[in-house]
N, C-alpha and C positions, 0 to 999 in steps of 0.2 A: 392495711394491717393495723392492728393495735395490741400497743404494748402499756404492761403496766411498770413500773421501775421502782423498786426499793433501795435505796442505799442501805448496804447491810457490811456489817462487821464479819459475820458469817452464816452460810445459808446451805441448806444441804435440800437431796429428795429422796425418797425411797418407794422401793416398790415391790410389794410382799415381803415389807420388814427389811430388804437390804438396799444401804446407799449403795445409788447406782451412781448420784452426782453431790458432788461436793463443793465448797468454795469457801477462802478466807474472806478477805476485805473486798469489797467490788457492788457488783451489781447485781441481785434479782432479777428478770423478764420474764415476764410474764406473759406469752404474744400466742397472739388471735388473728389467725387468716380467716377474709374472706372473700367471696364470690368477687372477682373483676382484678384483686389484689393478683400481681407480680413481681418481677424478678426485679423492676425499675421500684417498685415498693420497698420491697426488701432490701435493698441498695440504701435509697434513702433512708432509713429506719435503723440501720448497721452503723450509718456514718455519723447519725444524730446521738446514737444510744452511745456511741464509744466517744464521744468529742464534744458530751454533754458537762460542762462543769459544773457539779454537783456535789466537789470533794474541798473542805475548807483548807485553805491553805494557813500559812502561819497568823495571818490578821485574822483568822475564824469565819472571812467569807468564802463563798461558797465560788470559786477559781482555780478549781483545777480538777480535771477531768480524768477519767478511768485510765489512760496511756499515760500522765502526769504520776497516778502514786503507784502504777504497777501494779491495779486492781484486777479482778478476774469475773467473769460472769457467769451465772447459775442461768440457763434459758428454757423453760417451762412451757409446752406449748398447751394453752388454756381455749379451746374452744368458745367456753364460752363468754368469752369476751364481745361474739361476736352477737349474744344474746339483747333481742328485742326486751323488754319487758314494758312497756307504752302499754297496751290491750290486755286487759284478764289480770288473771293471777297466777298463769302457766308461762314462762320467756316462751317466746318462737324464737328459733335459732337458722331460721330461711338464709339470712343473710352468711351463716358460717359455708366456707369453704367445704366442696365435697372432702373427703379424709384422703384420698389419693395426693387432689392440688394441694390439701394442707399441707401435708408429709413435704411433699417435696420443695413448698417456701422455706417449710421451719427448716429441714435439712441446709434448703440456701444459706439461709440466713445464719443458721449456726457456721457456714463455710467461711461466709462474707466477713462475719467478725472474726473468725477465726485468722483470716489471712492479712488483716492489719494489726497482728501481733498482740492480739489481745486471749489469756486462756480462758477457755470455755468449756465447763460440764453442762450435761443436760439430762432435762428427763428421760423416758421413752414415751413417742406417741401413743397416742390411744389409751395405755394406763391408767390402771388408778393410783394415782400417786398423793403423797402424802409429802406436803414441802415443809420446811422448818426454814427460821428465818431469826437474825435480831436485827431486826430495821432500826437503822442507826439514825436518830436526829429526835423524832420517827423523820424521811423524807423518804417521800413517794411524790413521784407524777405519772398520768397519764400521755401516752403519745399516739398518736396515728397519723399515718403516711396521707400524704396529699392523694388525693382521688384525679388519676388520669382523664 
């Protein structure tokens, strides 16, 4: 799996013009399943993204984590994440998860962080959706799961 991560002030999606997800301070995700990616993925990816300090504390560095300020996460499932673009000028997107296995990581994955007490809106699969964001710092990283 790969995720992309925004620390945001506040972050919303919509879909045919109405927010379906919302969120104040927290986190953006951005996450990309693919082919071979699981449930032991999405575990580790849940526990990194929520226990990742990325939030300044009173000296202005960056030590303390989304359970720390009571932040929330906005979780966007971006296929193409999983996009090749090496070859041509067209990405191959071979490596992305069929859309059934995606659904049902991203569903995981929204559960996973959902039940170590962190709130979570989301897109809807498949959509076309339209995210709005004010990345805060800016601070973005990239993450992906170790490969079994």
């Amino acid at each position: 799996m790969k995720a992309v991560i925004q620390r945001v002030t506040e972050a919303s999606v919509r879909v045919e013009g109405a927010v379906v997800g919302a969120i104040g301070q927290g986190m953006l995700v951005l996450l990309g399943v693919e082919k071979g990616d699981d449930a032991s993925a999405a575990d580790w990816l849940a526990e990194k993204i929520t226990n990742l300090r990325i939030f300044e504390d009173t000296a202005g560095k960056m030590n303390l984590s989304l359970h720390d300020i009571g932040g929330e996460l906005l979780v966007v499932s971006q296929f193409t994440l999983a996009g090749n673009c090496a070859k041509g000028r067209r990405p191959s997107f071979d490596a992305a998860a069929p859309p059934d296995e995606a659904n049902r990581l991203y569903g995981y994955f929204v559960e996973r962080t959902r039940s170590m007490g962190v709130p979570v809106a989301t897109g809807v699969f498949r959509a076309d959706m339209q995210v709005g964001l004010t990345n805060d710092g800016p601070v973005t990283f990239i993450l992906e799961s170790p490969r079994n």
